[in-house]
N, C-alpha and C positions, 0 to 999 in steps of 0.2 A: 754444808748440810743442805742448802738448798739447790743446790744440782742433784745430788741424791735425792731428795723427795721430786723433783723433776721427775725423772728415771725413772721412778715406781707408781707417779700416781698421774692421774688427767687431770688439770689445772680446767675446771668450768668457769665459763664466761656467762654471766648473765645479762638477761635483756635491762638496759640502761632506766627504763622506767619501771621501777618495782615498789609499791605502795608499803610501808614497814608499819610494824603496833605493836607497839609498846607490850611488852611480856610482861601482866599482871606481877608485881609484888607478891600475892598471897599463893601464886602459884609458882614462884622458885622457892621459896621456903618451904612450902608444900615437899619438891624433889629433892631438896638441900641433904637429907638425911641419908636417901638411895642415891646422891653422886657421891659424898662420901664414904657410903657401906663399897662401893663399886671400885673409889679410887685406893680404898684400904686391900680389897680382895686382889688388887694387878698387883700392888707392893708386895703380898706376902709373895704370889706367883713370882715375881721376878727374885726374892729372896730363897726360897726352897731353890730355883735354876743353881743360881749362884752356890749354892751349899752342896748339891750333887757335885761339882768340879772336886771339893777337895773332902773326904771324911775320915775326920779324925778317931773314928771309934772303928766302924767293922769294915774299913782296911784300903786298898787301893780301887781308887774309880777303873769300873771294869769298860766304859766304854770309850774306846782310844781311836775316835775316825781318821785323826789326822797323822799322816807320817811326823817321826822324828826330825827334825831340823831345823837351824836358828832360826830363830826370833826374834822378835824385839825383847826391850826387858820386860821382865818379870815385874805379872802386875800381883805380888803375892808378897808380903812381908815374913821373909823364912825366918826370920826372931820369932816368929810366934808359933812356930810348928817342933817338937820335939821327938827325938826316937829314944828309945831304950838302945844302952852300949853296953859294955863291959864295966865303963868309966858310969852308968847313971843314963840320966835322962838329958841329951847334948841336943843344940839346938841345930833345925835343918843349914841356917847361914853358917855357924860355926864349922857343921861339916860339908858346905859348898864348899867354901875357901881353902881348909884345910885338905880335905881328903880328895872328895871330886873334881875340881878343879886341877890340882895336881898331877890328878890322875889321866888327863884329857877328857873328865866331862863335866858335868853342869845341871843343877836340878833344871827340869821344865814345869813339872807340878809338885807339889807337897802333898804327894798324896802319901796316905799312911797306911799300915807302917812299914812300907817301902816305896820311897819319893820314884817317880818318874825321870829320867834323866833323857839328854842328849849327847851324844860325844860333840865335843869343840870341832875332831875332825876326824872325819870315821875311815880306815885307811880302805882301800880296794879289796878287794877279794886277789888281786894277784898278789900283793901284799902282802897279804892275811896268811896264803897257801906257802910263800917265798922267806917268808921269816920263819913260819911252822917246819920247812926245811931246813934251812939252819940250824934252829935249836935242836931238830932229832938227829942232827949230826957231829951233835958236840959228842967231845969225849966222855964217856958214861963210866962214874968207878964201879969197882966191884962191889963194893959194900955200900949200902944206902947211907946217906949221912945222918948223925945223929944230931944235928943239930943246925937251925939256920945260918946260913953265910952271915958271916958280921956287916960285910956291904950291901948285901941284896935286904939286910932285916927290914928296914922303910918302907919298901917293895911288900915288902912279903905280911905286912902287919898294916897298911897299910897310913902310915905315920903316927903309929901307936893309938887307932883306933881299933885295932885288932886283937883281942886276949891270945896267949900265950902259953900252953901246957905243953908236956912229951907225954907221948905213945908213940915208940916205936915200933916197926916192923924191918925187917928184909925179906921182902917177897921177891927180889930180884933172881932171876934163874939164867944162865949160860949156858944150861942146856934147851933151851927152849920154852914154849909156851906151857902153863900148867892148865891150861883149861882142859876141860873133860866133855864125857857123856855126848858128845858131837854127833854119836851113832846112834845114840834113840831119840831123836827127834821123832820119828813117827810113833815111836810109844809116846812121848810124851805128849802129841797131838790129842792122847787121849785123857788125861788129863785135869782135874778141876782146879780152880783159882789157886785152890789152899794146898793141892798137892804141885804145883809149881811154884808157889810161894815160897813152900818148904825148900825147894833146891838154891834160895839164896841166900844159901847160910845162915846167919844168925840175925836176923830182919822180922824173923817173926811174920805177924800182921802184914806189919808197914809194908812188902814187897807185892802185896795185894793192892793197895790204891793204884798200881800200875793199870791190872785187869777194870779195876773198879772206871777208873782216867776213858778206859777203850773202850768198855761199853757205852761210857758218856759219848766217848764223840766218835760214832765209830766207824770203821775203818776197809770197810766192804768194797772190793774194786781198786783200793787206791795203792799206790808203789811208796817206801819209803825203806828206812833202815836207819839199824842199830847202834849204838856207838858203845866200845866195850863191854864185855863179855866175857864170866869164864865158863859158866854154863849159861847154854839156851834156852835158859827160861820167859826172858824177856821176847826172844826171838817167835817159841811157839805162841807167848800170847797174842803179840801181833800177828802172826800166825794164824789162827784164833779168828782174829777180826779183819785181815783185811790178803792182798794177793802177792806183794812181791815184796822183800827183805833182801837187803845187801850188808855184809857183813865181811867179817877176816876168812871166817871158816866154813865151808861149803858139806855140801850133804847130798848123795848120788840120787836118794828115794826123793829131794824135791826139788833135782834140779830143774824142773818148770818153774818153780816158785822161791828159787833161789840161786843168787849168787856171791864172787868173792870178791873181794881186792886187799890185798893188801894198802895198810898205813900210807906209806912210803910212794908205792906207786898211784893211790888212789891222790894224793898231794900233788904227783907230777901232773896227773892226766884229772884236772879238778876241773877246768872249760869241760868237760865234755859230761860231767854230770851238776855244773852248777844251774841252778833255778830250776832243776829239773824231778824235785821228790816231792811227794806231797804231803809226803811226816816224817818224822825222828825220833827216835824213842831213850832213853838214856836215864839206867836205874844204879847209883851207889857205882858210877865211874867217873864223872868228870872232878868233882870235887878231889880226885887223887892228883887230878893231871900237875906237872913239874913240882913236886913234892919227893919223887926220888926213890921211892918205896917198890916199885916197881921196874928198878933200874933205867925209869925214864931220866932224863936231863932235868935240874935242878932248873926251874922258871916262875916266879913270881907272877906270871898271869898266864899259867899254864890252862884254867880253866877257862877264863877267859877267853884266852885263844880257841879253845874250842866248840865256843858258845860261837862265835865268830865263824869258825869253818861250817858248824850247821847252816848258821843263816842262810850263807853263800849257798849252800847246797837245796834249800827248801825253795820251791814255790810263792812268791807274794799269798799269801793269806795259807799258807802249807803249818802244819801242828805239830809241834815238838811237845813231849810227854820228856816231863824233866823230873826224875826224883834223885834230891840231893839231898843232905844231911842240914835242918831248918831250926835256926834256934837264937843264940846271943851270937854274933861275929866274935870267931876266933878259928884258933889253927891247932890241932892237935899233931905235933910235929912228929912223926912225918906220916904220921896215920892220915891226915882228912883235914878237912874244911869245913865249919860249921855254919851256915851263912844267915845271915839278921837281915836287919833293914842298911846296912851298909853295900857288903857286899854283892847281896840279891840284887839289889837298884840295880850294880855293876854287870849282872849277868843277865837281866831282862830286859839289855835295851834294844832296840829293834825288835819286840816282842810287844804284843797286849795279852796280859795277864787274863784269862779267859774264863778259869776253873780250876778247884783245890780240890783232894781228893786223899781220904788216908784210907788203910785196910780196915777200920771200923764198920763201913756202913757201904755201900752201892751211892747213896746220894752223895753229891759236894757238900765241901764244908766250907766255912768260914774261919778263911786265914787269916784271923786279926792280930793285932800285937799281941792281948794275951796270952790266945795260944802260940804264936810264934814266941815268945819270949817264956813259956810257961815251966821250963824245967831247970832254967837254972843255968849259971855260968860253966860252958864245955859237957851240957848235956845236950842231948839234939833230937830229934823224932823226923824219919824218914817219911816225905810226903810225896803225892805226883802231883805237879802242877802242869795245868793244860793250856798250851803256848801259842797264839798266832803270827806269823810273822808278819810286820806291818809293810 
């Protein structure tokens, strides 16, 4: 410590003869009362510091300067931090050990009620793109499956911290894609919140915290793109707020302001558009990804993976507009993913949590436990959360 206060401060030398007297008695008793008001007011100060790092009522500390990556240990006792699960109120060390850990990560804060995490070890972005090929090349059945692999379940529930229901669908099609409406995109530019809301199905409201998300942070000048689609609703919003959209399906009236790539080859030729967007927008699609429903390949971190091919694709400090289905962690097989303070952790790492946003109101909201846990076991409410990449 004292080569650090070295470093920061001038060591004064005084002259050798200096006359000293004695400091009246009646005059430190006098100031006794204002050094203690003074040393009591730096303690609270240092106490409030320390309490913003971690809050356990209105939800995750929003301010994340530092990149993700190891540390030393944790100066934080996770016994004493708790999330709502399926199973109750489990403690954050409980679900280090068992669930993140496992999983290749690790809390870094206990913040609530979605911990902060690190991966142990975050693979490459060639990686990321190189296995995403693989899995889209596995053999695909015809009929979605009704039920999870008996081997993959671990995986897929994430070692029974995960609830468990069926809602099936087969949306799988061999004749091709079912999306629509691709041709009025310029009608649709014209447009209000709630008559684009409407075109995503049955979302109601909720499909409006998307607009509500872009007016927050908005999007004027800047290039970025979509991630699944079956109408362009999402599309025109961004649209709306900002200049360039890259997606599957293209449109002739704005080919200035749009373009296409296919899945598949947008994977092969990934160097040539990673770090290079400066948002993401992604409403009631990724939470399907390797779930099967869609005739995609059956994969246990199929969301994940996707969260992962954003990153790669955004800008250092570039905004991902994320609405997935927000509630108790669980899986409604083979419908969706409902995600908590479990699996969220798992999808917002290399992110700072920025901004909550539902089709209620224009302003953010506050996404605490309550409301994140408020409806109930495999009930959920579609939100936008507004994402920085770190």
């Amino acid at each position: 410590m004292v080569a650090v206060f070295k470093s920061h401060f001038h060591i004064l030398k005084y002259p050798k003869k200096i006359t000293t007297k004695a400091f009246p008695a009646a005059v430190w008793s006098r100031f006794l009362p204002l050094i203690i008001l003074i040393s009591l007011l730096i303690f609270l100060v240092y106490l409030n510091k320390a309490n913003q790092d971690v809050d356990a009522d209105t939800g995750r500390t929003l301010q994340q300067n530092e990149p993700n990556k190891t540390r030393g240990p944790l100066r934080y006792d996770l016994n004493e931090y708790n999330v709502n699960t399926f199973k109750g109120y489990v403690s954050l060390k409980e679900l280090n050990e068992k669930v993140f850990k496992p999983f290749g990560y690790e809390i870094e804060k206990p913040t609530l009620p979605v911990p902060t995490l690190r991966m142990l070890t975050e693979p490459t972005c060639d990686v990321v793109f190189a296995e995403w090929l693989l899995i889209s090349q596995k053999e695909k059945p015809e009929v979605p499956p009704k039920q999870l692999p008996v081997d993959q379940k671990n995986s897929f529930l994430l070692n029974g911290y995960t609830a468990l229901s069926e809602w099936y669908f087969n949306d799988h099609s061999t004749k091709g894609d079912k999306s629509r409406n691709w041709n009025r995109i310029g009608e649709f530019m014209k447009f209000s919140k709630t008559q684009l809301g409407e075109l995503a199905n049955s979302y109601d409201k909720e499909s409006e915290s998307m607009y509500h998300a872009m007016s927050g942070y908005p999007l004027d000048g800047v290039n970025g793109f979509v991630v699944g689609s079956m109408q362009p609703w999402v599309e025109v919003m961004a649209l709306q707020h900002g200049k360039l959209i890259v997606f599957i399906f293209t449109n002739k009236e704005f080919k200035d302001r749009l373009s296409s790539i296919l899945q598949v080859d947008f994977a092969k030729r990934w160097e040539q558009y990673a770090g290079s967007f400066d948002f993401a927008a992604s409403f009631s699609s990724i939470e399907h990804s390797g779930l099967g429903r869609y005739g995609d390949p059956i994969d246990p971190i199929g969301d994940l993976r996707e969260m992962m091919k954003i990153k790669c694709m955004l800008k250092k400090g570039g905004l991902l507009f994320l609405g997935i289905p927000y509630g108790t962690d669980a899986i409604q097989f083979n419908s969706h993913r409902i995600y908590g303070s479990i699996r969220l952790a798992m999808m917002l790492y290399g992110f700072d949590w920025l901004a909550s946003y539902s089709g209620e109101q224009e302003q953010p909201i506050e996404l605490n436990s309550r409301r994140l846990h408020s409806k109930g076991l495999s009930q959920l409410t579609q939100y936008t959360l507004v994402l920085r990449k770190l």
